[in-house]
N, CA, C and O of each residue as an XYZ file, in Angstrom:
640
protein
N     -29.139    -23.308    -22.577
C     -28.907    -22.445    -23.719
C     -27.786    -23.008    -24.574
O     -26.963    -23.739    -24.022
N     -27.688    -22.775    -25.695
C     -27.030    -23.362    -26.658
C     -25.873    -22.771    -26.862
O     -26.150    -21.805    -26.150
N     -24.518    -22.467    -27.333
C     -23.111    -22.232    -27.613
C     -22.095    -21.949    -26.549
O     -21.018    -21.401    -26.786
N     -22.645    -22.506    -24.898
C     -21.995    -22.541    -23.711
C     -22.219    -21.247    -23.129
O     -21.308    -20.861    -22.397
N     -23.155    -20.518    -23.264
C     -23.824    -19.470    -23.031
C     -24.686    -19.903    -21.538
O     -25.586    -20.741    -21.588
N     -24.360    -19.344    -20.448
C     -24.789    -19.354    -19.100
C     -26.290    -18.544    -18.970
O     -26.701    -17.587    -19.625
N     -26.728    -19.055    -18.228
C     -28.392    -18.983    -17.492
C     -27.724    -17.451    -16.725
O     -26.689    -17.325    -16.070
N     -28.816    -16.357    -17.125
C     -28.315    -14.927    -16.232
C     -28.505    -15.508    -14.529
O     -28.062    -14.861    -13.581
N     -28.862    -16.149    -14.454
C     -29.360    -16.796    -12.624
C     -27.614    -17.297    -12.168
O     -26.927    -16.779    -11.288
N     -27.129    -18.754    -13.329
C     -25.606    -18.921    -12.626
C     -25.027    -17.760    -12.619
O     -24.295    -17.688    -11.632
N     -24.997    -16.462    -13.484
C     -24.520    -15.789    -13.280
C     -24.519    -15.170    -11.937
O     -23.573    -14.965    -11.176
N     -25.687    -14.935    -11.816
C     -25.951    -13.868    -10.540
C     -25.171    -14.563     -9.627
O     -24.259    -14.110     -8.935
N     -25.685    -15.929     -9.687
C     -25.545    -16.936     -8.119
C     -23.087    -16.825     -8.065
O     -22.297    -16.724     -7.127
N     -22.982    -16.881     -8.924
C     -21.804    -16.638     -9.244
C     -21.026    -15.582     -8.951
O     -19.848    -15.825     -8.687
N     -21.470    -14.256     -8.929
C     -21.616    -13.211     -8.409
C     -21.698    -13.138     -7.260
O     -20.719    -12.826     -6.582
N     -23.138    -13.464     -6.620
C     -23.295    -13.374     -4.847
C     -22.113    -14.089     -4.325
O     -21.570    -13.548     -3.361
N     -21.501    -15.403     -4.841
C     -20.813    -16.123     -4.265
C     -19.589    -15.811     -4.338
O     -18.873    -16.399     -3.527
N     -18.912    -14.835     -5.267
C     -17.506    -14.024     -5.351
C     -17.668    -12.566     -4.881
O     -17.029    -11.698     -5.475
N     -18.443    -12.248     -3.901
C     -18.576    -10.626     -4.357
C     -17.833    -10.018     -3.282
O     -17.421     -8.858     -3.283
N     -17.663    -10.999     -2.225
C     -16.186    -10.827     -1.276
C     -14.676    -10.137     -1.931
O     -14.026     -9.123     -1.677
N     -14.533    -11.273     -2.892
C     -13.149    -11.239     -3.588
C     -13.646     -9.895     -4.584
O     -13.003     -8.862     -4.395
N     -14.743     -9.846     -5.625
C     -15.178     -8.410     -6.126
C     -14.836     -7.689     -5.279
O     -13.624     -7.496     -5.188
N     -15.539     -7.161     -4.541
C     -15.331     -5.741     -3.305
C     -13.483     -5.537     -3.226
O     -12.832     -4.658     -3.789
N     -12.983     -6.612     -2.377
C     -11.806     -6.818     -2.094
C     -10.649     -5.982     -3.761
O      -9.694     -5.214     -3.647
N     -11.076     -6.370     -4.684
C     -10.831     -6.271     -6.058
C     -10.904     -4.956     -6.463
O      -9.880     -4.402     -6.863
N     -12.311     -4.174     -6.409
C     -12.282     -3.029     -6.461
C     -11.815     -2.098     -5.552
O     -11.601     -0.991     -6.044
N     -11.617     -2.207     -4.501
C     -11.194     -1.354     -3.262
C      -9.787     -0.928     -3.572
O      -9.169      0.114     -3.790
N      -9.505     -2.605     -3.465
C      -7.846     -2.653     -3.485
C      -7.359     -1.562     -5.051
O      -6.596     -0.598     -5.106
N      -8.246     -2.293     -6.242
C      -7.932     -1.260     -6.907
C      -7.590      0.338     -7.141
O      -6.660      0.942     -7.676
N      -8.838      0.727     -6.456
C      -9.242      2.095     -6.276
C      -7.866      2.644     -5.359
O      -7.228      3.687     -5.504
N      -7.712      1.752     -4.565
C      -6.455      2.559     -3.565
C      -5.149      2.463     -4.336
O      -4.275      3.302     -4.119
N      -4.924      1.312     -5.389
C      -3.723      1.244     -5.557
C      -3.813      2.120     -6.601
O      -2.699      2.620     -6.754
N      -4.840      2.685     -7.644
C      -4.973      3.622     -8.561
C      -4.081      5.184     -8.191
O      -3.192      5.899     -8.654
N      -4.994      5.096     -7.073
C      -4.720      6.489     -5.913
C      -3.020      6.569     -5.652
O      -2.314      7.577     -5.666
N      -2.637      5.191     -5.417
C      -1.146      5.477     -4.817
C      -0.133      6.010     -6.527
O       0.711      6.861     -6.806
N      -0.705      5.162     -7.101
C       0.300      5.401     -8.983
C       0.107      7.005     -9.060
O       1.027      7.821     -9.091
N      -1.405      7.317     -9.087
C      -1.310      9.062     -9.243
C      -0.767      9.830     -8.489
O      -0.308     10.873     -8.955
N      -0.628      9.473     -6.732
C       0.300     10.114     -5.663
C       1.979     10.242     -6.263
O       2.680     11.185     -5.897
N       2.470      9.240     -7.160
C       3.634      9.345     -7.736
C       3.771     10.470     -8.197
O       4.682     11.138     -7.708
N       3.088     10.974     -9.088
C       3.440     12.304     -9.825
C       2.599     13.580     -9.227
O       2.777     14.729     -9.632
N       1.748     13.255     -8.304
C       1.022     14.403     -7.600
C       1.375     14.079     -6.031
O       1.698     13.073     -5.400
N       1.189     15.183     -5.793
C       1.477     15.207     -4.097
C       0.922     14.457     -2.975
O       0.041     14.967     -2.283
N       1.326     13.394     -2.764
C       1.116     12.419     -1.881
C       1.838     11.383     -1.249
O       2.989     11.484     -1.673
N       1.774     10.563     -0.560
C       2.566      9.303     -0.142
C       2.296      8.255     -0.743
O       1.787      7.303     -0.150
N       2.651      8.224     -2.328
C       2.445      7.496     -3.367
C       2.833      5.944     -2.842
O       2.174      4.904     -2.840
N       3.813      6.170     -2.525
C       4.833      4.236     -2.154
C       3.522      4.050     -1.230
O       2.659      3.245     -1.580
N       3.381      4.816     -0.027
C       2.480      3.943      1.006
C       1.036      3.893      0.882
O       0.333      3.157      1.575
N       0.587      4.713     -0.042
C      -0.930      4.407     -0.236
C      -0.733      2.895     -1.667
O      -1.585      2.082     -2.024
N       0.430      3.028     -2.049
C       0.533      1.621     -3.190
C       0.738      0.264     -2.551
O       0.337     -0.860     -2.853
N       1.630      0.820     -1.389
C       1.559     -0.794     -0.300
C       0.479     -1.186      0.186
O       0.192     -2.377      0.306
N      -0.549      0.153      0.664
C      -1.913     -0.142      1.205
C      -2.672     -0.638      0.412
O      -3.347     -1.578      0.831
N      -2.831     -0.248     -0.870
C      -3.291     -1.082     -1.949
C      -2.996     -2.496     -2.126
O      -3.810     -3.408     -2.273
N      -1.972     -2.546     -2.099
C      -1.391     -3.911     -2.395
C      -1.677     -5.031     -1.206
O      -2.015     -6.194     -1.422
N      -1.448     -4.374      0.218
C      -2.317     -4.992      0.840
C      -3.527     -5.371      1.046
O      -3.684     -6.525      1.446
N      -4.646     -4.557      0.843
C      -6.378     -4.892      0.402
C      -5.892     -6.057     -0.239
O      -5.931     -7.207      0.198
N      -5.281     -5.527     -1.663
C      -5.152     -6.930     -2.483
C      -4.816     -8.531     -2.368
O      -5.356     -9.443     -2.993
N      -3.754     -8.612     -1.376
C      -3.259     -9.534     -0.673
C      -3.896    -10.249      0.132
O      -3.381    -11.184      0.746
N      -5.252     -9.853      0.243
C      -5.872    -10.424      1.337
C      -6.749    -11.531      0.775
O      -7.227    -12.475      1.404
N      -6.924    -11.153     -0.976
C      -7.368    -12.444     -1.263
C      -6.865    -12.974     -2.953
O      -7.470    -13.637     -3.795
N      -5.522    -12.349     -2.959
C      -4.768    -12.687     -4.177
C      -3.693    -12.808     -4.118
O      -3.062    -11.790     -3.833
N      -2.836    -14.226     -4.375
C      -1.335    -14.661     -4.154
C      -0.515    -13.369     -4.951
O       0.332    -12.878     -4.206
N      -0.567    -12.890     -5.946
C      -0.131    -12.390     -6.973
C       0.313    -10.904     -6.042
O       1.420    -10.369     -6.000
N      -0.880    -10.512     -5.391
C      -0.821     -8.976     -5.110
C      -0.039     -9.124     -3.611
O       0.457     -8.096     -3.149
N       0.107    -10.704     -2.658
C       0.943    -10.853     -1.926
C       2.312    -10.909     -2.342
O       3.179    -10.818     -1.473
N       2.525    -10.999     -3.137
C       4.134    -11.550     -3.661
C       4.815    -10.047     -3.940
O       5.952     -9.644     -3.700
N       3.552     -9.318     -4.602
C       3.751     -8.040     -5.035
C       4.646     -7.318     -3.697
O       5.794     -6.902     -3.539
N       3.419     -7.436     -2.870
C       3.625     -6.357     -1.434
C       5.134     -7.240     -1.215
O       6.205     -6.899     -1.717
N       5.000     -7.979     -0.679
C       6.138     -8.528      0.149
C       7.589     -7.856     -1.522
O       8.564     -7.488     -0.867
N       7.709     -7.783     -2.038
C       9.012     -7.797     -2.942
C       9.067     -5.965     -3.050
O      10.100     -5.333     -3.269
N       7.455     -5.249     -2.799
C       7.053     -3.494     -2.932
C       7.927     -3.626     -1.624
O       9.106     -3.329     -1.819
N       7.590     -4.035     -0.233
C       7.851     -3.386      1.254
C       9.447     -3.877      1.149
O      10.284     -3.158      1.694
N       9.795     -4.846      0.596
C      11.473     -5.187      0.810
C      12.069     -4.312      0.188
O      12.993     -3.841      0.851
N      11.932     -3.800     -0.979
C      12.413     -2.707     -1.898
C      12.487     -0.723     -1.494
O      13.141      0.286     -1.758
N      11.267     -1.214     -0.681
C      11.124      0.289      0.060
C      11.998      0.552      1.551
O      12.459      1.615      1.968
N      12.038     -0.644      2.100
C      12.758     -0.837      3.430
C      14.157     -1.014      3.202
O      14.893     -0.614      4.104
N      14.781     -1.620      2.007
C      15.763     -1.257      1.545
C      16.638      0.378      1.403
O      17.699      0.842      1.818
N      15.226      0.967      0.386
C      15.447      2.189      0.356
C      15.528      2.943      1.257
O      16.253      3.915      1.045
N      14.946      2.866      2.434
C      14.577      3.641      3.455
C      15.738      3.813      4.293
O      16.275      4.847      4.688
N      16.129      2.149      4.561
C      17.295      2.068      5.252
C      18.354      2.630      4.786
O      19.166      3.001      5.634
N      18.683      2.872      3.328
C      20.125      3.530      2.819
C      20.131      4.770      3.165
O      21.062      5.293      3.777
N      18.829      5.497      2.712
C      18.470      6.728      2.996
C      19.043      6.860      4.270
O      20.069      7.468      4.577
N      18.380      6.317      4.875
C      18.649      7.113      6.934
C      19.928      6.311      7.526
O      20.042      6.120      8.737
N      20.683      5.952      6.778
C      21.976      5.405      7.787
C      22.982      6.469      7.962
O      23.739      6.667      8.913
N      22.887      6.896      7.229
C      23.476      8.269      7.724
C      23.268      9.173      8.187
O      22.106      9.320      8.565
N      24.136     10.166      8.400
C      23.552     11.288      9.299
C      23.008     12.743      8.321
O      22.214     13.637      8.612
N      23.832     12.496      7.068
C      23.822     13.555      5.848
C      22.332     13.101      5.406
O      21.669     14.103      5.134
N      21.623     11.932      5.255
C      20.313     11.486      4.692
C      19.521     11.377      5.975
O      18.339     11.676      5.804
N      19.753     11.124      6.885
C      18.929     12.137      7.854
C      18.262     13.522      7.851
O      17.113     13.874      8.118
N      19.207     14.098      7.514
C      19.363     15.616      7.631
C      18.234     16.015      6.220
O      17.441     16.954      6.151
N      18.502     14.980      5.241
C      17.905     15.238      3.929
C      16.529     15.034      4.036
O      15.742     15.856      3.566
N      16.081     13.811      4.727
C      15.081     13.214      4.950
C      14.368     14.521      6.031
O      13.232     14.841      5.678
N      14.898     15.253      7.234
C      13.774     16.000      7.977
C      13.456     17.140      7.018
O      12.300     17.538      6.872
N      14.573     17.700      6.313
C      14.676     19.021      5.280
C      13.051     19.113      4.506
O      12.053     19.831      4.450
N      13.738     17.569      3.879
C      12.186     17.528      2.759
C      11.119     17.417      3.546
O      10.355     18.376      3.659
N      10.970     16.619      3.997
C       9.425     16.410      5.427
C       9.576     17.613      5.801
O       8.456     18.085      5.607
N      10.198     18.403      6.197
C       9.756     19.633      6.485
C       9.050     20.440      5.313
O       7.867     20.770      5.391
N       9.835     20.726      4.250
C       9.251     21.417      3.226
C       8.523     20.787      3.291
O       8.029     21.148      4.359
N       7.559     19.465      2.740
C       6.439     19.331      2.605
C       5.277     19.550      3.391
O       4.152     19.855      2.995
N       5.725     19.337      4.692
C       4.519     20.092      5.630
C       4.365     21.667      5.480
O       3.206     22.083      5.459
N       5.572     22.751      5.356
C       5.555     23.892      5.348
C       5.040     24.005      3.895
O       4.553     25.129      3.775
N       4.945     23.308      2.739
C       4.563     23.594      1.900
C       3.041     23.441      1.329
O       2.449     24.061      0.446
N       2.531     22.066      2.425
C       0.905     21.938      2.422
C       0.626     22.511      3.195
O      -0.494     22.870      2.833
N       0.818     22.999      4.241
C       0.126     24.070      4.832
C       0.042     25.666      4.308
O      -1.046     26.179      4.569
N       0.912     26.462      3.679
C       0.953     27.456      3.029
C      -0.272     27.144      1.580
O      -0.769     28.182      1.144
N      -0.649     26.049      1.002
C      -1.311     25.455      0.168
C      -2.770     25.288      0.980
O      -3.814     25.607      0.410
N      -2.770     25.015      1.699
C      -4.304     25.080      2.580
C      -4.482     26.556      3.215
O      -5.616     26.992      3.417
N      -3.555     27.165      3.465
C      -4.263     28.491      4.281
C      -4.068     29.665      2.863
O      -4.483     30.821      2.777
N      -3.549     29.123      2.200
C      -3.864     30.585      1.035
C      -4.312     29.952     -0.478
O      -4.187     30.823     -1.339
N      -4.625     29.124     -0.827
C      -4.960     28.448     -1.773
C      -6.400     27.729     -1.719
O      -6.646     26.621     -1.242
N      -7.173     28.515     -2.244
C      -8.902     28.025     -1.363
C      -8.857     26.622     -2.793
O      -8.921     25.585     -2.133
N      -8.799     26.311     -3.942
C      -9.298     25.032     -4.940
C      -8.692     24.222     -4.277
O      -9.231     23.145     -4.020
N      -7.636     24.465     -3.901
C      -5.742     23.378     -3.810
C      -6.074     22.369     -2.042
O      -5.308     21.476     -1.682
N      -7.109     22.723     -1.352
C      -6.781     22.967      0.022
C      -6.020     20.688      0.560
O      -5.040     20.183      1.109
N      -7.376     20.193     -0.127
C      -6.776     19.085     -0.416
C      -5.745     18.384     -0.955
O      -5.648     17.294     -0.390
N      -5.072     18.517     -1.662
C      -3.674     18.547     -1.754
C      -2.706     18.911     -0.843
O      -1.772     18.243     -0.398
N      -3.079     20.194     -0.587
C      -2.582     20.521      0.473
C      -2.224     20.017      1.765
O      -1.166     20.250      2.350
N      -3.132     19.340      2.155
C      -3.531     18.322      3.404
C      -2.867     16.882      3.024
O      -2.365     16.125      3.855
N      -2.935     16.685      1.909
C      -2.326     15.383      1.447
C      -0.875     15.523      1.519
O      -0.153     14.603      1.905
N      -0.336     16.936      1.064
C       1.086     17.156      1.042
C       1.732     17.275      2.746
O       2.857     17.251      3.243
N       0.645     17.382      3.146
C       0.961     17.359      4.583
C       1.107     15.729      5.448
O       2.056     15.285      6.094
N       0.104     15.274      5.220
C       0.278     13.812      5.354
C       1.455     13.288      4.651
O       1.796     12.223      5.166
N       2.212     13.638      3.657
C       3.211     12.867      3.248
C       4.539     13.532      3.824
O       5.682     13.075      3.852
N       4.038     14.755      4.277
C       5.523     15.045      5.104
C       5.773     14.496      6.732
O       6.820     14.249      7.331
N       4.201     14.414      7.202
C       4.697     13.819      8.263
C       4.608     11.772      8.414
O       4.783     10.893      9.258
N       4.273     11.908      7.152
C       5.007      9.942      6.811
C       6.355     10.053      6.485
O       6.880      9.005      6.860
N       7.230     10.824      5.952
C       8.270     10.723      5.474
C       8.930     10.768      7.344
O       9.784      9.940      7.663
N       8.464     11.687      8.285
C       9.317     12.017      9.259
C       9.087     10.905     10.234
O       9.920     10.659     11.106
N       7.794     10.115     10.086
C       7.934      8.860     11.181
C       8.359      7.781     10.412
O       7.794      6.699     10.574
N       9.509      7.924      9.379
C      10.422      6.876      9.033
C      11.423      6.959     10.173
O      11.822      5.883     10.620
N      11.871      8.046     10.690
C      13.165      8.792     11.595
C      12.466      8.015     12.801
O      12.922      8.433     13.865
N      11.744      7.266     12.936
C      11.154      7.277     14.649
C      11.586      5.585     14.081
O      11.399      4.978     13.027
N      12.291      5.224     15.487
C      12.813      3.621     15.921
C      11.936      2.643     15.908
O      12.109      1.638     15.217
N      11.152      2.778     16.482
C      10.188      1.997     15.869
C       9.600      1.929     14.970
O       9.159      0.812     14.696
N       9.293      3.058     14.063
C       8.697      2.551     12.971
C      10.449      1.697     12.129
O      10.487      0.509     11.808
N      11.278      2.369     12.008
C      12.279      1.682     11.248
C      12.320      0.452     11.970
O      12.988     -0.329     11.292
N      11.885     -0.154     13.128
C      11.873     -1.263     13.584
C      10.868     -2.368     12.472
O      11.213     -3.412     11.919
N       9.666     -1.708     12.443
C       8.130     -2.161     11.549
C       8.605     -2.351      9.874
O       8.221     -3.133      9.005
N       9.501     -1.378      9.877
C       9.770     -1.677      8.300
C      10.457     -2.738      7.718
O      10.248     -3.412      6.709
N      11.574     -2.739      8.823
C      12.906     -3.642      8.420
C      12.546     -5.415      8.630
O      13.156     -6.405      8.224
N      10.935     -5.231      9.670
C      11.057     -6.740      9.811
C      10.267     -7.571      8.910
O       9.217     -7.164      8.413
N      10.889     -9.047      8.629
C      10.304     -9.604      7.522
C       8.616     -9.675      7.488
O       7.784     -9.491      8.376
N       8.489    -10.022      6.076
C       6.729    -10.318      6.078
C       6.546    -11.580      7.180
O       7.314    -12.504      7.448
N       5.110    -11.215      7.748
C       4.674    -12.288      9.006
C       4.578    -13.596      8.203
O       4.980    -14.614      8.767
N       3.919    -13.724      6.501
C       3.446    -14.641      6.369
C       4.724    -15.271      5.345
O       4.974    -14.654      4.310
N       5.380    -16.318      5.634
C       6.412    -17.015      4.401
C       5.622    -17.828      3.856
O       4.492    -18.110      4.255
N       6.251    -18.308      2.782
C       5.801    -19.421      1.715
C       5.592    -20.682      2.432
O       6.492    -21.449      2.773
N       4.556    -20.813      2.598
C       4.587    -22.649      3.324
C       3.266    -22.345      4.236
O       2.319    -23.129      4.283
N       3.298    -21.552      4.700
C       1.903    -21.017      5.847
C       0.861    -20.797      5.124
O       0.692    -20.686      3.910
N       0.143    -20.744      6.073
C      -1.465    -20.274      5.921
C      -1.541    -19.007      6.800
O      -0.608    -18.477      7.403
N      -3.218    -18.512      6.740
C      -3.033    -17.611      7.540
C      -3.785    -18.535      8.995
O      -4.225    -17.917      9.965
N      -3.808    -19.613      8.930
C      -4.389    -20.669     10.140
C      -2.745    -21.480     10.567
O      -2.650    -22.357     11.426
N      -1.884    -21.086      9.967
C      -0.112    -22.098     10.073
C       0.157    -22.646      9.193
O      -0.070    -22.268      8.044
N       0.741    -23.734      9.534
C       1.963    -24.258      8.272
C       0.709    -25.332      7.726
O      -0.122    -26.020      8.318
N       1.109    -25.038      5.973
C       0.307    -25.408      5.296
C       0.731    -26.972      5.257
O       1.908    -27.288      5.432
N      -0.348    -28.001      5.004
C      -0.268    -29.562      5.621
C       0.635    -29.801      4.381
O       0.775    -28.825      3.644
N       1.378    -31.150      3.982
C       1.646    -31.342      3.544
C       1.023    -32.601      2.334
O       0.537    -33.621      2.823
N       1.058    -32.493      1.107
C       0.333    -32.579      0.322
C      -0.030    -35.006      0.366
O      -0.888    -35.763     -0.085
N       1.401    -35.170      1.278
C       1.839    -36.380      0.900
C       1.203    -37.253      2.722
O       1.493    -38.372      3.147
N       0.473    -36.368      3.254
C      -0.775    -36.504      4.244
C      -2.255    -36.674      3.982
O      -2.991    -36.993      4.916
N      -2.713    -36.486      2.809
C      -4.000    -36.414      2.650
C      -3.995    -38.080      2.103
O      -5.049    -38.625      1.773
């Protein structure tokens, strides 16, 4: 075809042959959509945006660099939050309200009930920050550094 205009067939074949990284693309999207709206609506916005960002990471440098600089920034936060005993105290308060508050939202609120349940899930993510091991999971670096693969250390270019 004439003005660099592709055959609908390379297309397709082009298609079948990316539709890994597609899927991967939309998923990741869809979740990280979900985590931006959890920001201003009731949810565990940061961790459904890391989960996003992870889908993404699995087959885009860009959305790895993302996560790894999202989870350092949050583990940061997390850690200031709970080193004390006063942000402790702050941290079960709110996780509490939010569970006492999605549940009062599911048992008397028949449209809301989902939300509700979501507000509940984010109170009891906020409270297994307080558990040692997970602050263990947060604080430790990303598995994968710059230089690796996900098979090891990437060869060096002055070997081939």
């Amino acid at each position: 075809m004439s003005g660099g205009l592709h055959h609908p067939i390379s297309w397709f074949r082009w298609i079948v042959a990316n539709s890994r990284r597609l899927v991967v693309l939309l998923v990741g999207m869809a979740i990280l959509g979900a985590g931006l709206a959890m920001l201003v609506l009731p949810g565990p916005g940061i961790l459904v945006i890391i989960a996003g960002l992870a889908v993404l990471a699995t087959e885009f440098a860009v959305a790895e660099r993302m996560l790894d600089r999202t989870r350092n920034k949050a583990a940061e936060a997390t850690q200031t939050l709970t080193a004390t005993r006063t942000g402790q105290a702050i941290f079960v308060v709110s996780a509490a309200s939010l569970i006492m508050g999605g549940g009062v939202t599911v048992a008397l609120v028949e449209g809301y009930r989902l939300i509700g349940v979501a507000t509940i899930v984010a109170g009891l993510c906020a409270l297994s920050v307080l558990v040692p091991s997970v602050r263990e999971w947060i604080n430790r670096p990303p598995s994968r550094a710059s230089g690796t693969t996900l098979d090891g250390p990437c060869p060096d270019p002055g070997d081939a």
